[in-house]
BALOBA-1460 file (C-alpha; in Angstrom, 3 decimals):
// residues 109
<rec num="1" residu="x" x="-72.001" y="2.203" z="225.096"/>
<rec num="2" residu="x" x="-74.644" y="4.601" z="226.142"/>
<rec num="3" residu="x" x="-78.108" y="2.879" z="227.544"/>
<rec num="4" residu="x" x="-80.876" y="2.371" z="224.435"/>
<rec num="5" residu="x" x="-77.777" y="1.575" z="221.984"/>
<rec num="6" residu="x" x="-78.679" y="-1.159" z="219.774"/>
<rec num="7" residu="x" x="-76.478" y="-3.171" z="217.779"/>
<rec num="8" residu="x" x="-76.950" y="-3.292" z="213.704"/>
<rec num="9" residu="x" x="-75.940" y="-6.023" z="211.806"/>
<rec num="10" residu="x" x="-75.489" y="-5.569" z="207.799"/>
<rec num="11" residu="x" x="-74.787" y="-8.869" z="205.664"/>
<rec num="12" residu="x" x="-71.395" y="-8.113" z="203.745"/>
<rec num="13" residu="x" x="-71.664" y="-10.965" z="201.831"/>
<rec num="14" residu="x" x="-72.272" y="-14.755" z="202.104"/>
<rec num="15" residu="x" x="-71.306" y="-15.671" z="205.706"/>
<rec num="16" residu="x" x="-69.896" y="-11.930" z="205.905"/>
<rec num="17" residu="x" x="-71.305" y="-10.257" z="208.605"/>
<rec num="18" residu="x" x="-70.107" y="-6.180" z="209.503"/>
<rec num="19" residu="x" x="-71.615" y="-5.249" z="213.111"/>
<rec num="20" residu="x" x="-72.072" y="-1.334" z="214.613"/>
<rec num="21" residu="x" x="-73.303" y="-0.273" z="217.866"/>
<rec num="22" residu="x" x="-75.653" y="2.701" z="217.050"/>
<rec num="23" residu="x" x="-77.671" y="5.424" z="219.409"/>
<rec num="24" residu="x" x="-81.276" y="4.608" z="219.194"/>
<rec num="25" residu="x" x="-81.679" y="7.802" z="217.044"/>
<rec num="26" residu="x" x="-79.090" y="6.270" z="214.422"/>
<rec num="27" residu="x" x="-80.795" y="2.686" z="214.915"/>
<rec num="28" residu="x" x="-84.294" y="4.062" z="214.188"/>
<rec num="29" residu="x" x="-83.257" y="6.382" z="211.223"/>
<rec num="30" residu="x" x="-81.318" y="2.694" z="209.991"/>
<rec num="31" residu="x" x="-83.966" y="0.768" z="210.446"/>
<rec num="32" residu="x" x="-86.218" y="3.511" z="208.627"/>
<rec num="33" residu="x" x="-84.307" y="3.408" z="205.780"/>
<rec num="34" residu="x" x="-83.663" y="-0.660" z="205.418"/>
<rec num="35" residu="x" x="-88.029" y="-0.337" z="205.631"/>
<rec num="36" residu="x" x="-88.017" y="2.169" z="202.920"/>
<rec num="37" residu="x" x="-85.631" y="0.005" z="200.669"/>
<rec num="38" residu="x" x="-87.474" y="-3.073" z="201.373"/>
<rec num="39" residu="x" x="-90.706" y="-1.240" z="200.305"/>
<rec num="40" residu="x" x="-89.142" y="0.042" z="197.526"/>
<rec num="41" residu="x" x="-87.666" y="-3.460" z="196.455"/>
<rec num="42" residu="x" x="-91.870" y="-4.765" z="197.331"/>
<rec num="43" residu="x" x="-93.072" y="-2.355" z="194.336"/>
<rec num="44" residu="x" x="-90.254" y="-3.573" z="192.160"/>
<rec num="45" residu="x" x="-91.352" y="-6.755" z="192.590"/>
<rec num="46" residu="x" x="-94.822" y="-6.314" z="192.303"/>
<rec num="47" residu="x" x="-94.638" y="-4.021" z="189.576"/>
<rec num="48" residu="x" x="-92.672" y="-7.409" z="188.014"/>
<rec num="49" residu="x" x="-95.022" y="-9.707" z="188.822"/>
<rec num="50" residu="x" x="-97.941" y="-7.669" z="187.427"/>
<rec num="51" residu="x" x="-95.565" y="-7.586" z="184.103"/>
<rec num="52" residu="x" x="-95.384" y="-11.165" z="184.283"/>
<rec num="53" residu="x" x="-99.275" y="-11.888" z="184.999"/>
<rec num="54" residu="x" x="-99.896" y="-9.611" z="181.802"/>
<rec num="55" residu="x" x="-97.592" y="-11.504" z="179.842"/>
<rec num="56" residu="x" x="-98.775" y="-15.020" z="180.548"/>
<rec num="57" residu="x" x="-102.287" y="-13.744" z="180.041"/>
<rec num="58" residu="x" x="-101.091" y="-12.632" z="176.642"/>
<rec num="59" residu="x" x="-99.235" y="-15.959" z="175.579"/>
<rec num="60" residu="x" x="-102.472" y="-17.869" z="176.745"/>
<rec num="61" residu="x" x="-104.470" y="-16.036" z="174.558"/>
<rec num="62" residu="x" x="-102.206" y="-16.253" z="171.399"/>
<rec num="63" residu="x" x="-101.497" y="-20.093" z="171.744"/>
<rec num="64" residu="x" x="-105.500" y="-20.215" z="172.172"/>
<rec num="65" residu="x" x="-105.533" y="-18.339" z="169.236"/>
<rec num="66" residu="x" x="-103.035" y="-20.562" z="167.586"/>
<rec num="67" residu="x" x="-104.243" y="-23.531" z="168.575"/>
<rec num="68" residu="x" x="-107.865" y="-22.444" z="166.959"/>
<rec num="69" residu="x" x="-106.043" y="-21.687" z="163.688"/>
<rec num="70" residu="x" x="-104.309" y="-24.887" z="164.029"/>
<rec num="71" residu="x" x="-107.546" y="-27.056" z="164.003"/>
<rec num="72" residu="x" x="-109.220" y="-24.691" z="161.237"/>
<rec num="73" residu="x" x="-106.294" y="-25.508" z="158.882"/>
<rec num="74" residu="x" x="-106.921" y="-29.172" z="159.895"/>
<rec num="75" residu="x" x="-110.174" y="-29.219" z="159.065"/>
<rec num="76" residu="x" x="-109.792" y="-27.309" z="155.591"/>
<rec num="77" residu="x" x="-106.883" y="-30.060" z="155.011"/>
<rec num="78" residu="x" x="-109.244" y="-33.172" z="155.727"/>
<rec num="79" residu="x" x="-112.025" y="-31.133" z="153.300"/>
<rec num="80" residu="x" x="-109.332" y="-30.838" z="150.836"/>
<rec num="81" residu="x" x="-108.121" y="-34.628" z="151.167"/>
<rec num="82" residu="x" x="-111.550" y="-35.575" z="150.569"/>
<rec num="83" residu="x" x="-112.191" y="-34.006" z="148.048"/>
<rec num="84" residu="x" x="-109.066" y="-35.095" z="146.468"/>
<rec num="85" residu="x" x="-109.936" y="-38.637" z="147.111"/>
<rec num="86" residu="x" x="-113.562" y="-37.972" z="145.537"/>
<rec num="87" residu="x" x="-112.013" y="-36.850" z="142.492"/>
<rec num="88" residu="x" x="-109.701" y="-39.474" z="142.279"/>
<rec num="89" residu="x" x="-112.221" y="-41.932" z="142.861"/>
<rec num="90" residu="x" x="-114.493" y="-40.316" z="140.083"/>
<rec num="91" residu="x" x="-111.510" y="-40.087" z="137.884"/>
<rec num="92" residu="x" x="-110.436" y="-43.976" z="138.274"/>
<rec num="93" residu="x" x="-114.311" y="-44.817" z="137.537"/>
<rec num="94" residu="x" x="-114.572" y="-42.695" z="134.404"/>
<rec num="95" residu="x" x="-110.969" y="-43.722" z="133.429"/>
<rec num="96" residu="x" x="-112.193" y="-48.032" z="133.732"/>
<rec num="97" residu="x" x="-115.594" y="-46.887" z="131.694"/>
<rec num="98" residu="x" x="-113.100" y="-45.338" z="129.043"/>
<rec num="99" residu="x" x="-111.093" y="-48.521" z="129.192"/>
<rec num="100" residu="x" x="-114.422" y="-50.692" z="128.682"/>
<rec num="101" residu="x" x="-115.386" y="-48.724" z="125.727"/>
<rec num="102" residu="x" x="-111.993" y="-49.521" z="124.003"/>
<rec num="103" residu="x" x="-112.110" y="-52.885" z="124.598"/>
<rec num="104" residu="x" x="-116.237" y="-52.881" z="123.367"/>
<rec num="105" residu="x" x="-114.792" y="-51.378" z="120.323"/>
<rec num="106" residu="x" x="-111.865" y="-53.558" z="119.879"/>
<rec num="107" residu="x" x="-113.849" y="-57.033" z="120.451"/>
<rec num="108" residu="x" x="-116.628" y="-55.868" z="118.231"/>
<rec num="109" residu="x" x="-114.148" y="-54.639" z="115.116"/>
């Protein structure tokens, strides 16, 4: 082994472990390129995460959305019940004043 050699480890695997003596040129131009494919695998993941971001921003904003729709629909279904209560109300009253009227008639013939 020449002086300056360093020794390189690669994982294999899980609890797989290959190991190589390299020069210091070799261990440098190694240990430039495990950089440059950990940089690379940085951008990947920030491009990812930036994906991610955008698409929870995107879901928060359509179940806001949804939920607005959501309580406009409720509201236009309590006007609705009301006023389907109002009319039944109005309906009942008019249908006892018919019902008085026929028995007004009946008593007085």
């Amino acid at each position: 082994m020449e002086i300056g050699a360093a020794l390189w480890v690669h994982v294999v695997g899980e609890g797989l472990y290959t190991v190589t003596f390299l020069s210091r040129v070799d261990a440098a131009r190694e240990a430039q390129s495990a950089n440059k494919d950990l940089s690379r695998q940085v951008q990947e993941l920030m491009a990812i995460r930036h994906q991610l971001e955008a698409d929870r921003d995107r879901l928060a904003t359509e179940l806001s959305d949804a939920q607005e729709a959501l309580r406009d629909a409720q509201a236009r279904l309590d006007a609705a019940n009301a006023a389907l209560a109002q009319l039944r109300s109005d309906f009942e009253h008019r249908l006892r004043e018919k019902d008085e009227e026929i028995e007004n008639v009946r008593s007085v013939s």
